[in-house]
N, C-alpha and C positions, 0 to 999 in steps of 0.2 A: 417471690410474692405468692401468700395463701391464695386459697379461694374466698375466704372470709372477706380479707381484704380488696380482693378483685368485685364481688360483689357490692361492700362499699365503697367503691370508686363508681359504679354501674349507679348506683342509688343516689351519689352525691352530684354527678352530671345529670341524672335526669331531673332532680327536685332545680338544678340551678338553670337549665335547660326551660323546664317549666316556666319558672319563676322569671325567664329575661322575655322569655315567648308573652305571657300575660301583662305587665309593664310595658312593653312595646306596644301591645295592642288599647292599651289603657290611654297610652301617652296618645298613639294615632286619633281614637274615639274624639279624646279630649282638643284635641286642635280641630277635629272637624266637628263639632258642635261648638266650640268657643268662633268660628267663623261665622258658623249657620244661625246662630243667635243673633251676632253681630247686622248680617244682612236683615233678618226677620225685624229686626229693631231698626233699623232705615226705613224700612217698607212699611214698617208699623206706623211711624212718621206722617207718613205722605197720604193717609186713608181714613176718612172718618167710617167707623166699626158701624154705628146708630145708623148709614143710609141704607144697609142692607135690608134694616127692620122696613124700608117701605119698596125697596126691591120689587118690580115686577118677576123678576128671576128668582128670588129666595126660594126655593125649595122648601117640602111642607116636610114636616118632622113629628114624631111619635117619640114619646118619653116613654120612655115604660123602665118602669122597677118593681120589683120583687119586692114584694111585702111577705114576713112571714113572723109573726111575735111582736110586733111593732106596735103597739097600743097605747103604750106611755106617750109615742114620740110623732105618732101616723099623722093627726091631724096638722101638724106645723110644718111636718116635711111634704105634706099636700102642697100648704097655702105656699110654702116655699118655690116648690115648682111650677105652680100657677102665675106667678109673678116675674117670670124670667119677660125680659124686651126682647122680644122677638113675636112678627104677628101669625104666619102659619105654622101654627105647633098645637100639639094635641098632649096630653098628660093620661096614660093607660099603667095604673094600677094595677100589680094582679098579686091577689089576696091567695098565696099556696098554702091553703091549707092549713090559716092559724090555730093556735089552740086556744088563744086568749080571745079581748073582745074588740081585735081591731077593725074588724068586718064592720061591728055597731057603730061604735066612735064614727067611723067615716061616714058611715048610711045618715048618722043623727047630724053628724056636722055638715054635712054639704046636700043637704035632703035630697036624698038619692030612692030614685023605684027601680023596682026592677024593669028591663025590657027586653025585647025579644030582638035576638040578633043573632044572625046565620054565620057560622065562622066556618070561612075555607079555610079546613087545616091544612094548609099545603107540608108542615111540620107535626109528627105526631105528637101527643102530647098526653098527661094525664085528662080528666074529664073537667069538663068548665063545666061549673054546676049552674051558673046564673053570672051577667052581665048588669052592672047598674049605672042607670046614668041621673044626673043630677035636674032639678025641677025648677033649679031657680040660672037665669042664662048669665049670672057674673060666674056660676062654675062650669058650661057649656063645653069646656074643653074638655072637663075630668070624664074617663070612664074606669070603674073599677070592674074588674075582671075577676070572677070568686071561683075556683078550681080544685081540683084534688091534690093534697099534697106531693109534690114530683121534684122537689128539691129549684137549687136557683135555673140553672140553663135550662131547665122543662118549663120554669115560670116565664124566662123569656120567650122560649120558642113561643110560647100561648100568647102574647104581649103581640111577639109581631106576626102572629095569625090574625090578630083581630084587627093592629093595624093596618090601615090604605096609604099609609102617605110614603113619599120616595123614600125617606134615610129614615133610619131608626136611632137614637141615643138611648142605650143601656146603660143605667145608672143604680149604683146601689140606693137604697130609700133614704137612709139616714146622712147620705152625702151633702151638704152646704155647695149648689153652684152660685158663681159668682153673676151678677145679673143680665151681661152681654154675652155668658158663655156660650150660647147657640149659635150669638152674633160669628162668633170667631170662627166656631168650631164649620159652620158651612160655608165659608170664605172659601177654602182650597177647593169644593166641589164643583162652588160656582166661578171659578178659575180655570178648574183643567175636569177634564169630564173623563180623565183616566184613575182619577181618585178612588180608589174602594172601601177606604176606611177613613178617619179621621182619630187620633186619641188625644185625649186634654192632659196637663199636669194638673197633678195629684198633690197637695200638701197639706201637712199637720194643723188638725185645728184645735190639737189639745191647747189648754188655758185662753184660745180666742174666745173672744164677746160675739155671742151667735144672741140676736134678735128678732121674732117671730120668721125664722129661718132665715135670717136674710146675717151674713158678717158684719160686724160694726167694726169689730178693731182688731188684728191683728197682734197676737203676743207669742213671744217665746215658751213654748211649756215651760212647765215648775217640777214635772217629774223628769228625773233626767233622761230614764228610760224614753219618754218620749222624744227628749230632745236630741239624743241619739241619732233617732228616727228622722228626726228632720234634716238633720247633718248626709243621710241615707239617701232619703229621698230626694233630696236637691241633687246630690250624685246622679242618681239613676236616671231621674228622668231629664235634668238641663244637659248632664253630658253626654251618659249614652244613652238612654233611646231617641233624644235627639241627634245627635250624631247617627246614629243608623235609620231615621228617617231621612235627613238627609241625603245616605249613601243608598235610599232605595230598599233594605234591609230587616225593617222593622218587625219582629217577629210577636211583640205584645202590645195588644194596649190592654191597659187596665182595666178590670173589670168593672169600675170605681164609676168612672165616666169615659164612654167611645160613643161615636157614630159613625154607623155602615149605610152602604146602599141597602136600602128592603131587598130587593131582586137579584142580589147578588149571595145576601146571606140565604133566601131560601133556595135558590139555585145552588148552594154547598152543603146544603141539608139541615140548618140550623148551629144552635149551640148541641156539643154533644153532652150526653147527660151521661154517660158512663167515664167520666175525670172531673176532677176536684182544679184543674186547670183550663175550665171549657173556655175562658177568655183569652188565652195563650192559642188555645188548640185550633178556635175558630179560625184566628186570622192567619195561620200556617196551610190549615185547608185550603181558608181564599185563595191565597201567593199560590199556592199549590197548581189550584183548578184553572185560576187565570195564566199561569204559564203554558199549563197544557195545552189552555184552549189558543195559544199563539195571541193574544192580547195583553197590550199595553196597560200598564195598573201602578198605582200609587199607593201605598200607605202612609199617611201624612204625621207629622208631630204638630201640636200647640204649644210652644211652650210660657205662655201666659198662665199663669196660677189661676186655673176655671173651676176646680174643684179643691172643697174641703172637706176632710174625712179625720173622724178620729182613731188616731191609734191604741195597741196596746198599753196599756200603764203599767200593770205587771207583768212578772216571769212569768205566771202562769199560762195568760191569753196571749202573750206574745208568745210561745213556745208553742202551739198550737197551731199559731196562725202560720209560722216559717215551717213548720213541722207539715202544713197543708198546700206549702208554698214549695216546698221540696217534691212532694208526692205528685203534685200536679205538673212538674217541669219535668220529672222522669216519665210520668204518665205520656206526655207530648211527644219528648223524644221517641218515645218505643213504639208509639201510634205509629210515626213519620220517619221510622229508620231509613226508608229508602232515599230521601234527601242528603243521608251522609253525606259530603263528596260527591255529589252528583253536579253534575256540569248541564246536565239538562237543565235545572231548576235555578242555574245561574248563581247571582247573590245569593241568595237562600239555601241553594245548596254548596256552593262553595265557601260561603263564608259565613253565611249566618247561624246553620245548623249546627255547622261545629264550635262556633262560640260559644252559644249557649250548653254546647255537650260539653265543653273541657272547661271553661269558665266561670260557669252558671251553675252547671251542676256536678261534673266530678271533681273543682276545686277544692270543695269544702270536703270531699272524701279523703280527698289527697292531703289538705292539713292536717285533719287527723290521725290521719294514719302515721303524718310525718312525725306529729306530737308523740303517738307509742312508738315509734320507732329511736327516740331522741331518749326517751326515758328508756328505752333497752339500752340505748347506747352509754347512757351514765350510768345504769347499774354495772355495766360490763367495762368500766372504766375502759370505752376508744372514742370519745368525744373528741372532735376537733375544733378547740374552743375559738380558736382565728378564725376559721372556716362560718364556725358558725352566728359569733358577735357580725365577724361581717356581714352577712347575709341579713340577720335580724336589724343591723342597723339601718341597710339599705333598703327594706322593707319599710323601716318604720319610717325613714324619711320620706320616703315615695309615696304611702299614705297621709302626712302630713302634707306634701307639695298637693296632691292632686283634693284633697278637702282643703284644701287653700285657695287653688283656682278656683274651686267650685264657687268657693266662696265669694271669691274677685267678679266670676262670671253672675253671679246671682245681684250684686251688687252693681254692677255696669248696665243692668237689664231691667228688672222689676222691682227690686230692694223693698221688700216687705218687711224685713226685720231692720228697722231705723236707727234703733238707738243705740251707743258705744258699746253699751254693758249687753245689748243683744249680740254684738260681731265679737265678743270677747270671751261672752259664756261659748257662743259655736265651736270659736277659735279652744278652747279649753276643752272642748268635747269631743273635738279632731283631735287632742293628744292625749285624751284618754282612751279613746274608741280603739284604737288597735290591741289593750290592753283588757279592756273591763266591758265592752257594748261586741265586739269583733267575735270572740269564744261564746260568748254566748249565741250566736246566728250559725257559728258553724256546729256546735252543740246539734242545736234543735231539726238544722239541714240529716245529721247523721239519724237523728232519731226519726225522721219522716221517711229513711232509706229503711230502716230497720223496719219500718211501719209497712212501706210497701214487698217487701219479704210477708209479713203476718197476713199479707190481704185485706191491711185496714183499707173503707171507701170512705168513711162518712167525715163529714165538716168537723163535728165535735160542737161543742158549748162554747160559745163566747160571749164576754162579758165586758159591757161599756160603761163607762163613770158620765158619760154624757158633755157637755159643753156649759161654759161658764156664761151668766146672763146678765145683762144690767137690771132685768127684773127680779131673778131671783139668785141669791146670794149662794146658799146652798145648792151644790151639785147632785143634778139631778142621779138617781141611779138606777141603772135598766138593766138587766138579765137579757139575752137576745139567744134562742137557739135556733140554728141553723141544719136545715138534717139535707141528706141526699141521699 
């Protein structure tokens, strides 16, 4: 036996090695979040969500989102967030530094003055030039926060400087919540008082009917690329990060929609502004700070559909955005190497960190690589075609089975997408996705490694086609830059 050959025997146990290690852990996730729903949905049962709104206990909450180019869209995702049922919450705008005239729009829509207010920066942050509050008392909650541009985690550190109230909810601006989503999301805090975080699920609102910010109807996208995405996200967040909420584990909530304790994000120094990951980075801090300090702590899952967000439509912004998605998950880990295998840090560091180091993010390295590796091997005619149909078949099974449950689980739970032709286009998109939506994610994953080699930092440009109206027929289209 060559060395050639010894080395391909070396190469072909570790890719099948890999490959039974990730599947095993897939399959675990998925039984413990297909349980953890189950239960959340009995308990769901037994609790009316609306008595919280009159709670003497409710807990007071600050909204704050990042505005930064948002002009077309600012004044409706205002009135949007003004309208959530929930009665102690406060809505803090903070305007980084547009270049456009969203600052105007809001001042002329919700007749805002300026006014004088002392901000203890406990977080530092770029300069807040001016604070506006509103004249007429149906907008009494809104304050807009006008500052120097510092990118998104410098907008929030300033957001919850200027907030007073216990938890904060960081939301992106142009996010659709659903109207009791506060209701739910402070449920676990005012449950267990070892809670540090709370994160909503995230879902697709391409081709939904969005009505002066508020959802009407629920549809399947019509771009496939999006519907993809939706096949994705139901994965990600009903299996595993519920699942790792759950098991105590949770290392992300989405930047999209969360809520933290105030006192506990500025006691871990805020959102950090040097990663393009700062909603990943934050909550690995918390876990962090709270083990050290020998306290008891939760990070919770929702997995009620509280938020809606639209995605990519094309290759371009979608490549971008995985490309930003990549850069910031390496950013994290290299922050927090010392977690590797650490037994101090418990879950987090015996099992969470290395999840996301071999699963999340050198997977996609590893297919690649596996792909040039597989085209040397046909040029050099020593393909082992059994070897290899097997492996590919049992792959592509295994991603069929488990967007299948997803699917079962999403259906047994909240079943937003109702109709045949909606569970059949999914079902069709699960058997294409390993083939046509799959390469491309780990595509743009490589390209955001190459990125983080060049020293790229900034967001880039992205670009949104907007949400479908019953008022207006035509899609809206908006340009959004995003700098850091």
């Amino acid at each position: 036996m060559n060395i050639w050959t010894i080395l391909t025997h070396i190469v072909d146990f570790f890719v099948l090695g890999f490959s039974v290690s990730l599947t095993i852990c897939y399959l675990f996730l998925s039984c413990v979040s297909f349980f953890a729903i189950r239960k959340y949905m009995r308990r769901r049962s037994l609790y009316r969500v609306n008595d919280i709104i009159s709670s003497p206990m409710a807990p007071s909450v600050s909204l704050i989102a990042p505005a930064y180019n948002e002009g077309m869209t600012i004044v409706e995702n205002i009135r949007s967030m003004l309208s959530l049922e929930y009665n102690n919450y406060d809505v803090i705008v903070v305007n980084d530094g547009s270049k456009d005239d969203t600052l105007e729009k809001v001042i002329k829509a919700f007749d805002l003055i300026q006014v004088p207010l002392h901000v203890n920066a406990k977080v530092s942050t770029q300069e807040i030039v001016s604070v506006y509050k509103s004249q007429n008392r149906s907008f009494k909650k809104l304050t807009i926060v006008n500052k120097v541009n510092g990118g998104k985690a410098d907008a929030l550190n300033a957001g919850i400087n200027v907030s007073s109230s216990r938890l904060v909810a960081c939301i992106d601006v142009d996010c659709v919540l659903e109207n009791d989503a506060l209701q739910r999301m402070v449920k676990p805090f005012m449950e267990d008082s070892s809670v540090i975080a709370s994160g909503g699920v995230v879902r697709i609102a391409n081709s939904c009917e969005i009505e002066h910010g508020k959802l009407i109807n629920v549809n399947l996208p019509k771009n496939m690329l999006a519907r993809f995405q939706v096949l994705e996200y139901l994965r990600a967040f009903l299996l595993s990060r519920m699942a790792w909420a759950r098991l105590n584990g949770l290392l992300l909530i989405s930047g999209a929609f969360g809520l933290f304790d105030r006192k506990l994000i500025l006691k871990a120094g805020g959102y950090s502004t040097d990663t393009v990951g700062e909603d990943m980075e934050l909550v690995v801090r918390m876990r962090s700070m709270m083990t050290r300090a020998g306290k008891k702590f939760r990070v919770t899952m929702i997995p009620d559909p509280l938020c809606w967000t639209e995605a990519p439509s094309t290759n371009k912004v979608f490549e971008k955005q995985r490309n930003r998605w990549a850069r910031g998950t390496y950013e994290v880990l290299q922050k927090h190497t010392y977690l590797f295998f650490n037994s101090k840090y418990k879950i987090t560091g015996l099992f969470g960190y290395p999840f996301w180091f071999f699963f999340e993010w050198m997977a996609p390295l590893l297919e690649f690589c596996g792909a040039v590796y597989f085209i040397f091997l046909l040029f050099t005619g020593s393909v082992s075609w059994t070897y290899f149909l097997s492996l590919l078949v049992m792959f592509y099974c295994f991603s069929i089975f488990i967007s299948s449950f997803t699917l079962y689980a999403e259906e047994i739970s909240f079943y937003k997408y109702k109709g045949v032709k909606d569970q059949l286009r999914l079902l069709a998109a699960a058997l294409l996705e390993p083939f046509i939506y799959h390469p491309r994610v780990v595509w743009a994953s490589v390209k955001g490694n190459i990125d983080i080699l060049k020293g790229v930092k900034s967001w880039g440009e992205m670009t949104r086609s907007g949400f479908s109206s019953k008022t207006k027929v035509a899609e809206l289209k908006k340009v959004t830059t995003i700098s850091n």
